[in-house]
C-alpha positions as a printed Julia matrix, in Angstrom:
508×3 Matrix{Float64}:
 348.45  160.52   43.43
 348.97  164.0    42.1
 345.74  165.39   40.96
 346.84  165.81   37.43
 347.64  162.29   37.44
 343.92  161.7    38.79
 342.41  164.1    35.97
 344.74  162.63   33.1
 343.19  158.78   33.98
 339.72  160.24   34.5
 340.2   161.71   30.69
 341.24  157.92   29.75
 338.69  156.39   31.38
 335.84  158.22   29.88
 337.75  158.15   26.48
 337.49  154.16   26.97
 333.42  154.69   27.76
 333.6   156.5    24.58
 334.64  154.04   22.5
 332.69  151.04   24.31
 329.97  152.72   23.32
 330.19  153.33   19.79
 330.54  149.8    18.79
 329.04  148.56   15.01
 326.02  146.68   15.44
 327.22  144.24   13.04
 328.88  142.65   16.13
 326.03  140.53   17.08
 324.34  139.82   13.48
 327.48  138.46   11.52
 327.86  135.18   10.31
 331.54  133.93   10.68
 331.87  133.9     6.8
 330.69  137.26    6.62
 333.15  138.64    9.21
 335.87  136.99    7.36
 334.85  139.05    4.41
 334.27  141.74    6.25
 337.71  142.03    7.48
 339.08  141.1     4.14
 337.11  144.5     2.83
 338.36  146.42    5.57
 342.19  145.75    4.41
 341.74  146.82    0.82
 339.16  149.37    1.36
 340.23  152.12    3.97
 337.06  154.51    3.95
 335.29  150.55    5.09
 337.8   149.98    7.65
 337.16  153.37    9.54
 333.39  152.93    9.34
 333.7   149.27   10.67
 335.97  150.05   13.49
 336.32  153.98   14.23
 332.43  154.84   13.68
 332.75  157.69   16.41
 335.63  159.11   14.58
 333.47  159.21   11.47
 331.16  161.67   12.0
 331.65  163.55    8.69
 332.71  160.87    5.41
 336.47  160.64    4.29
 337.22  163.03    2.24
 339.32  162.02   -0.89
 342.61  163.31    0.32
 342.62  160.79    3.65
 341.75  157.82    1.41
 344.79  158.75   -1.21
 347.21  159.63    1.81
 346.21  156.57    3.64
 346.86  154.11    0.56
 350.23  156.05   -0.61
 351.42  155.47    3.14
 350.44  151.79    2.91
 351.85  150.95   -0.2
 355.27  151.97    0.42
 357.18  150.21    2.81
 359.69  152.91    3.24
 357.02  156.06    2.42
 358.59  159.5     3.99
 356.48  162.35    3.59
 354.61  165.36    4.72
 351.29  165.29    5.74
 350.88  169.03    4.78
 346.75  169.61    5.89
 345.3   172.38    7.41
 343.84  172.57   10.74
 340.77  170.47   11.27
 341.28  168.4     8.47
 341.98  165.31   10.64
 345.81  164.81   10.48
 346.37  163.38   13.98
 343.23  161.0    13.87
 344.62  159.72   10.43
 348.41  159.46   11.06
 348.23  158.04   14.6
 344.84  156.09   14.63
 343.72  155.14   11.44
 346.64  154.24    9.24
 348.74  152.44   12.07
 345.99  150.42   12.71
 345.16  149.97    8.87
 348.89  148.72    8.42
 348.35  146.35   11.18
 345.78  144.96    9.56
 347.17  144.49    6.64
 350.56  143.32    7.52
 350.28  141.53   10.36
 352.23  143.56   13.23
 353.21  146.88   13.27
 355.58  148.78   15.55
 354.37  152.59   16.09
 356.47  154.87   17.35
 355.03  158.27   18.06
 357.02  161.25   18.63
 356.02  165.09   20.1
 357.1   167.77   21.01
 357.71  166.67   24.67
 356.91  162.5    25.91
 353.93  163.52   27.53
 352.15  165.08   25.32
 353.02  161.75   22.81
 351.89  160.04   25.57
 348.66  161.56   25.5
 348.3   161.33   21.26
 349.5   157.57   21.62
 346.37  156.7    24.11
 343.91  157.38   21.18
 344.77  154.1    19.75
 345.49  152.33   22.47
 342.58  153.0    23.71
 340.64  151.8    20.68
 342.74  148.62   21.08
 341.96  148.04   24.8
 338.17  148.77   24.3
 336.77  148.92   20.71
 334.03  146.44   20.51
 334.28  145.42   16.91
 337.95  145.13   17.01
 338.04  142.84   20.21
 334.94  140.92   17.99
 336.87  140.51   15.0
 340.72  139.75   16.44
 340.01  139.15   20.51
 340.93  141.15   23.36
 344.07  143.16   22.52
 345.15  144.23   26.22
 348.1   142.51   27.17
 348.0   143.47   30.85
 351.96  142.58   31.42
 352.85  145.41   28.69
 350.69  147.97   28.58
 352.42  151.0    30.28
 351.41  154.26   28.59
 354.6   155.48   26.91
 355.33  151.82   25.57
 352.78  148.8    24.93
 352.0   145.71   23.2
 349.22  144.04   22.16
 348.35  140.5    22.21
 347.76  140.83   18.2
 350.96  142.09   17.62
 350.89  146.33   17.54
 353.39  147.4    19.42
 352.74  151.23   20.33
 355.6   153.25   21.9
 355.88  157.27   22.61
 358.73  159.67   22.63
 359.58  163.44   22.96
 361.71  165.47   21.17
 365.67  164.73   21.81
 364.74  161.17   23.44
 367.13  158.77   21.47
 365.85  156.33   19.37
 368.99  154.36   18.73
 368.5   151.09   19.44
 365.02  150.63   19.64
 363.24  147.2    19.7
 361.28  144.74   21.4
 362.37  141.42   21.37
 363.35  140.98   17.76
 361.05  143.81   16.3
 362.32  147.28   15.21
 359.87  150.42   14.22
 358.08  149.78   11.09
 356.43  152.98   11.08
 357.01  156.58   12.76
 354.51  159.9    13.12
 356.0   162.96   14.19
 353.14  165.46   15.75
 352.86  168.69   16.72
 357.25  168.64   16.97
 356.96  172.54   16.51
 354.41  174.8    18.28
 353.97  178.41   17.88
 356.0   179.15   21.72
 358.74  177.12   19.43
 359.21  178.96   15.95
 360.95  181.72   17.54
 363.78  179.81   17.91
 365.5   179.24   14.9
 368.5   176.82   16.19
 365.65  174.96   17.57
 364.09  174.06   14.1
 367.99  173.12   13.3
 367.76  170.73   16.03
 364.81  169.14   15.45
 365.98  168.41   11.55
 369.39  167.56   13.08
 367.5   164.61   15.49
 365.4   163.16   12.56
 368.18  163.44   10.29
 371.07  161.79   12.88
 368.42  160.06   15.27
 365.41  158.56   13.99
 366.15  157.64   10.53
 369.34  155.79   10.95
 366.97  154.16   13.83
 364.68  152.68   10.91
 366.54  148.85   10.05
 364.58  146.67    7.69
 362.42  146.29    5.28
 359.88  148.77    6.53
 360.6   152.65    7.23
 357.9   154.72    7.25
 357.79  157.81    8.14
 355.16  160.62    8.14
 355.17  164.42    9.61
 351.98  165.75   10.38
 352.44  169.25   11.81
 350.95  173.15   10.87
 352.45  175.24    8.19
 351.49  177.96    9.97
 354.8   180.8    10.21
 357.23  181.18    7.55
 360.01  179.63    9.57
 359.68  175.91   10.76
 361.5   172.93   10.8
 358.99  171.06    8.39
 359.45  174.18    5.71
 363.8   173.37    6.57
 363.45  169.45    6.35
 361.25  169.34    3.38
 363.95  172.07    1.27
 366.74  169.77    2.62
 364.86  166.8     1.27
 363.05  167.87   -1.92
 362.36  164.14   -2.36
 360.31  163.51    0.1
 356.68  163.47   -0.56
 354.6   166.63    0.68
 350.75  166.09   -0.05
 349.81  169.44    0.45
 345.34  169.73    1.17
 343.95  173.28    2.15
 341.49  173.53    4.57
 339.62  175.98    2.14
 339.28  177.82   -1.34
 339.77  182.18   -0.25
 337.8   183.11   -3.32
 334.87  181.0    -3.26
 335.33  179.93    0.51
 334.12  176.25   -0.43
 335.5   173.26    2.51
 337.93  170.95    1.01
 336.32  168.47    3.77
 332.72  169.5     2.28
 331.01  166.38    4.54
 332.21  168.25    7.71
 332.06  171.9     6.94
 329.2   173.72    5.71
 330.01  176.78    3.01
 330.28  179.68    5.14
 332.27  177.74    8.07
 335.44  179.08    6.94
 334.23  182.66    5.89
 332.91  183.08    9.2
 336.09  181.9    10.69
 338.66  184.82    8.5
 335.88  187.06   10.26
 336.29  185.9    13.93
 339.92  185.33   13.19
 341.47  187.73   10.85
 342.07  187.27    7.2
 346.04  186.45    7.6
 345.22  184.17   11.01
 342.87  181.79    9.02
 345.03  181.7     6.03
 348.0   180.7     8.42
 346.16  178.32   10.2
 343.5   176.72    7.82
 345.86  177.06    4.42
 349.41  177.36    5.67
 349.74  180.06    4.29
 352.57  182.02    6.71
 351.51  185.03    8.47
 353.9   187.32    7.48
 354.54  190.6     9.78
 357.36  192.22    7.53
 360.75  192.04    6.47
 363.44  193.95    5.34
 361.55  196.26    2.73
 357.63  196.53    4.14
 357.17  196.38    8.28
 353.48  195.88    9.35
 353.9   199.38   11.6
 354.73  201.09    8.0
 350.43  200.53    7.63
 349.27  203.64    8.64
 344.99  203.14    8.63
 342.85  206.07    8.82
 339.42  207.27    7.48
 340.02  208.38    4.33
 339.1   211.67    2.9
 335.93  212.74    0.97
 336.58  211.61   -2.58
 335.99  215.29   -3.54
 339.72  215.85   -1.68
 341.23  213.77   -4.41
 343.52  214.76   -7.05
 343.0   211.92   -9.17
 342.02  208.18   -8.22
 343.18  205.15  -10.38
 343.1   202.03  -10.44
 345.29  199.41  -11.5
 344.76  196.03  -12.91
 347.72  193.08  -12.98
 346.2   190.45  -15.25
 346.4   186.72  -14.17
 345.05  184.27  -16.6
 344.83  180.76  -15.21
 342.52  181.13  -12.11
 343.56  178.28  -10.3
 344.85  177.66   -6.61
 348.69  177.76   -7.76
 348.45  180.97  -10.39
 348.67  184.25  -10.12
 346.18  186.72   -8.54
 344.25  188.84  -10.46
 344.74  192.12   -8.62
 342.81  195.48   -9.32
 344.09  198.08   -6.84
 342.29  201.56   -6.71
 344.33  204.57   -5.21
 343.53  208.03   -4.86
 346.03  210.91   -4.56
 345.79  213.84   -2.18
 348.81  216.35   -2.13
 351.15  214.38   -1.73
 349.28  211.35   -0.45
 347.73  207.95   -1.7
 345.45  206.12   -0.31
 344.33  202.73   -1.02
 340.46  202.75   -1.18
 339.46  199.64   -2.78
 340.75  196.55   -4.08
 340.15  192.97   -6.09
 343.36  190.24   -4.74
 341.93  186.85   -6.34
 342.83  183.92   -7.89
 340.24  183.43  -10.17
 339.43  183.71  -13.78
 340.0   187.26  -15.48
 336.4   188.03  -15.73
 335.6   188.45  -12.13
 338.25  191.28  -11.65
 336.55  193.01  -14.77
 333.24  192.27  -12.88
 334.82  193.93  -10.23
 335.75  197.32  -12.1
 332.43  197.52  -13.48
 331.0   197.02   -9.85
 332.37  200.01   -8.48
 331.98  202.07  -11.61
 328.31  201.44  -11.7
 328.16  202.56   -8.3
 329.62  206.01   -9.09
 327.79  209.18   -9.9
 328.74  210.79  -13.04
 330.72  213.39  -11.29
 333.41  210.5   -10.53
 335.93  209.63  -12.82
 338.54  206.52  -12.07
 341.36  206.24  -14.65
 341.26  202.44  -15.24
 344.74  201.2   -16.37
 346.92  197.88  -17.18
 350.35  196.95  -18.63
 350.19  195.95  -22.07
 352.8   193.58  -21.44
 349.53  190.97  -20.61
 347.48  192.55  -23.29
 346.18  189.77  -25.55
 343.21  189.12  -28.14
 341.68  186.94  -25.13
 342.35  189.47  -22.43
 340.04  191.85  -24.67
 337.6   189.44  -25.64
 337.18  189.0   -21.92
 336.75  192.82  -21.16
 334.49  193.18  -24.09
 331.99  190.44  -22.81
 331.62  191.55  -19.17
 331.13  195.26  -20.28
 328.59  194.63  -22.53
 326.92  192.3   -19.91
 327.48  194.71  -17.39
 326.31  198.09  -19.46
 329.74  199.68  -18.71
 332.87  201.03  -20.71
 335.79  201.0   -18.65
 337.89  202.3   -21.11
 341.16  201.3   -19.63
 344.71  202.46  -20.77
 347.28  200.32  -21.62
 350.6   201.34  -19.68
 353.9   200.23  -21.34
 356.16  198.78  -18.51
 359.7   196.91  -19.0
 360.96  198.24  -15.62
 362.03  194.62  -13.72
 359.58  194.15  -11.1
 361.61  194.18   -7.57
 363.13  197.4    -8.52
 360.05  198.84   -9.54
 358.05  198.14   -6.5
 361.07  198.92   -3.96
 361.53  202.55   -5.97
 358.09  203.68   -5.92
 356.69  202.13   -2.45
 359.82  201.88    0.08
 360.42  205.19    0.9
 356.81  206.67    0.81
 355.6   203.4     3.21
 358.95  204.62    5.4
 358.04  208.53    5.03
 354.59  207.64    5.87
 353.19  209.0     2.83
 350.7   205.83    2.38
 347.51  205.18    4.1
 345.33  202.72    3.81
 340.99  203.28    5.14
 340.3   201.61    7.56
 337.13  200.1     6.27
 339.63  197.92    4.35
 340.81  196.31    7.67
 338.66  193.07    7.55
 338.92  193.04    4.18
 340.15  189.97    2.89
 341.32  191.27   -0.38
 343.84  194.04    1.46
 344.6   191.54    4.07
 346.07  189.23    1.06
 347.73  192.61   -0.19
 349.39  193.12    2.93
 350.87  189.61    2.77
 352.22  189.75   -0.64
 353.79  192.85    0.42
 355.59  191.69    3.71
 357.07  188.96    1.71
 358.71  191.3    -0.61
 362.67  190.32   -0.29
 365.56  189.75   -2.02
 365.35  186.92   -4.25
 361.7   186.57   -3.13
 359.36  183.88   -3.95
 356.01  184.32   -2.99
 353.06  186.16   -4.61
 353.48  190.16   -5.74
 350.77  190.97   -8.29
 349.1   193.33   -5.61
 352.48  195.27   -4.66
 353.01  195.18   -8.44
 349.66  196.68   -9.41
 350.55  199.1    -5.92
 353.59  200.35   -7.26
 352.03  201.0   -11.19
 349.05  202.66   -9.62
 351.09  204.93   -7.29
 353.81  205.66  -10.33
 350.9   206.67  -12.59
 349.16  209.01   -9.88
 353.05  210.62   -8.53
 352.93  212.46  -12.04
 350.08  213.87  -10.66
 351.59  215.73   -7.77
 351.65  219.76   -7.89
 353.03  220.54   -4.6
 352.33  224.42   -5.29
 348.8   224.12   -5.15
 347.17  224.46   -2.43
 345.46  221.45   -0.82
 341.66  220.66   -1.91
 342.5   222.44   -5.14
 342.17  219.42   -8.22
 341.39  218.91  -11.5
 338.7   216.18  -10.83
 335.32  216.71   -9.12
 334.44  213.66   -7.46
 331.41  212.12   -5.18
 330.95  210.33   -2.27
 332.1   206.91   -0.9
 329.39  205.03   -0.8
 329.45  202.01    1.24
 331.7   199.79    3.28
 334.51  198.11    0.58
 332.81  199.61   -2.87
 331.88  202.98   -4.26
């Protein structure tokens, strides 16, 4: 026996030990009435079921989202959707453990069929239920033993209560599949696409081309389900193709994580600072990616991450004039517009981005913000505050008004008229300084979460673009405003505005 073979059943083995060891102590104690009921709560209630029978799974309480995925699944016999989570928010435990089983216990029977990016590795996803169904104590209590020793081969198995459990890797055919009389009731694609696999775009064609042309004409009868439970992790996947191709298909879309207030979406398993502490270890962008599925973008055909030149930025009394820009978002919620306050600072013929608010939250934090670093100034230091008038409203200044007087500042911002379309402007005033290496960003700013999100919206700048821009936006007013500015005769350290020190690491 190969030794990988020898460390693979080892893994089972203690996996089985695992499970044998977590079983409910209601085992022993029920009455046969109450099991009966028992049982009968587990089918209706699903957050019951996994504490019954998966109480080493539930170390942290269900959150919301698993219970209203789980029951949307369950209800519709031919359910196809997108089990878009972030990492660590359970998706494999749910869509190959919990739910098949919870469908089995509910209807009866249930053929799984699990499919990965290769068969072993569904293999090795599959064995976490069959596992439960060869030694979970409560489960053998309530429905007997479940091993069927003359078909229980890893890749394809069936129980003695009816689950049938089969796995397959990517480009396996699935035409034809059945036991006996019984075809798939319900399918889990898993980890299909990997990050060694996004590279290859006509392999993300593929993969929709084999669910589309293999598996679903597979699916004959009454019950189709089929989930997708994979990372939104890089701007190019098969999911992001399938779901576009199939804009009827259910995507339940859960984020690890709020980036302004860094609260868990999972709050029984993660404590507040888990994921704040993670953008640290991680990078702003990686977490994002990973945790929010949010793609890591590197550049495109406008704004290339090597166009970021980072440097330590000048004393503040080497600036012309520093400004700083505010794009006004009003709804402060996880699908709006960000709030973005950018400050820049002009030397000859350079800018530098020193400081900068990129949130989704309610206008009065970015005013918050403004009046932070103005506070923190001496009176030496003057920053031109400005915003487009275009968002001007009575509520806008009602909001300004309250946080200034709260605050003890004036900010006196200027309202700049602007009905110059928005691509355009940010392509005529950025591109060819970014590309002539005329912007520069300190590098104090490079764990900074707020530039980090900059730097995104940037990079996704493209023709006929549809992500987020408010920061380029408020970039490309800021560095417009402080261009006028420029007196190439002078010579350098001459200005017109005496300014003071930087004081600390990502304020004034």
């Amino acid at each position: 026996m190969k030794a990988a073979d020898k460390r693979r059943i080892k893994q089972y083995e203690l996996k089985l030990d695992l499970i044998r060891a977590a079983g409910s102590r209601s085992i022993n104690f029920e009455t046969p009435a109450e099991r009966r009921a028992n049982i009968e709560r587990a089918k209706k209630d699903v957050k019951y079921c996994v504490e019954r029978y998966f109480p080493h799974y539930a170390t942290a309480e269900c959150a919301d989202f698993h219970i209203y995925w789980a029951k949307k699944v369950l209800k519709d016999k031919s359910f196809t959707g997108f089990a878009k989570w972030g990492r660590g928010l359970a998706k494999s435990v749910w869509n190959n453990v919990i739910i098949p089983f919870w469908v089995w216990l509910n209807e009866g029977d249930n053929y799984f069929v699990l499919i990965s990016v290769s068969q072993d590795r569904a293999i090795r996803l599959l064995e976490d239920i069959r596992a439960e169904f060869e030694a979970n104590p409560q489960i053998i209590a309530d429905f007997g033993e479940q091993k069927n020793l003359g078909s229980w081969d890893e890749g394809l198995w069936v129980t003695k209560g009816g689950f049938i459990g089969q796995a397959l890797g990517f480009g396996q055919s699935c035409r034809g599949l059945r036991v006996g009389a019984k075809r798939p009731k319900q399918y889990n694609i898993d980890d299909l696409e990997t990050k060694q696999t996004i590279k290859n775009s006509k392999r993300q064609d593929e993969m929709v081309e084999y669910i589309e042309e293999e598996l679903l004409p597979s699916m004959d009868g009454d019950y189709e389900r089929l989930t997708i439970s994979n990372n939104w992790f890089a701007p190019e996947m098969f999911v992001r193709k399938l779901s576009e191709r199939h804009p009827d298909w259910f995507v339940h879309e859960v984020k690890a994580y709020d980036p302004t207030t860094y609260i868990p979406t999972w709050k029984s398993k993660y404590k507040q600072n888990y994921y704040k502490n993670k953008e640290k270890k991680m990078g702003v962008s990686a977490a994002h990616a990973e945790y929010n599925h949010e793609a890591k973008l590197k550049g495109g055909k406008h704004f290339k991450e090597e166009y970021i030149q980072w440097g330590k930025a000048p004393r503040l009394n080497h600036f012309k004039v520093i400004s700083g820009h505010w794009d006004i978002a009003y709804a402060g919620t996880p699908t709006a517009d960000f709030n973005a306050v950018r400050i820049w600072g002009l030397k000859v013929n350079d800018f530098w981005l020193l400081d900068c608010f990129v949130k989704q939250t309610k206008m009065a934090e970015a005013v918050k913000f403004m009046c932070s670093v103005q506070k923190s100034l001496p009176d030496t230091v003057t920053i031109l505050w400005r915003a487009e008038s275009q968002f001007w409203n009575d509520e806008v200044k009602r909001t300004i008004d309250e946080v200034e007087q709260a605050e003890g500042v004036k900010l006196n911002i200027t309202l700049n008229p602007n009905k110059r379309n928005k691509y355009a402007k940010i392509l005529f005033e950025l591109e060819s300084r970014y590309q002539n290496g005329r912007i520069f960003y300190d590098e104090r700013l490079k764990s900074h979460s707020d530039t980090q999100k900059g730097l995104q919206q940037l990079y996704g700048i493209e023709p006929n673009y549809s992500t987020k821009d408010d920061a380029p936006d408020a970039d490309a007013e800021a560095i417009s405003f402080l261009s006028k500015h420029i007196s190439p005769e002078k010579p350098e350290g001459k200005s017109g505005f005496q300014v003071g020190k930087y004081k600390s690491k990502n304020v004034w």
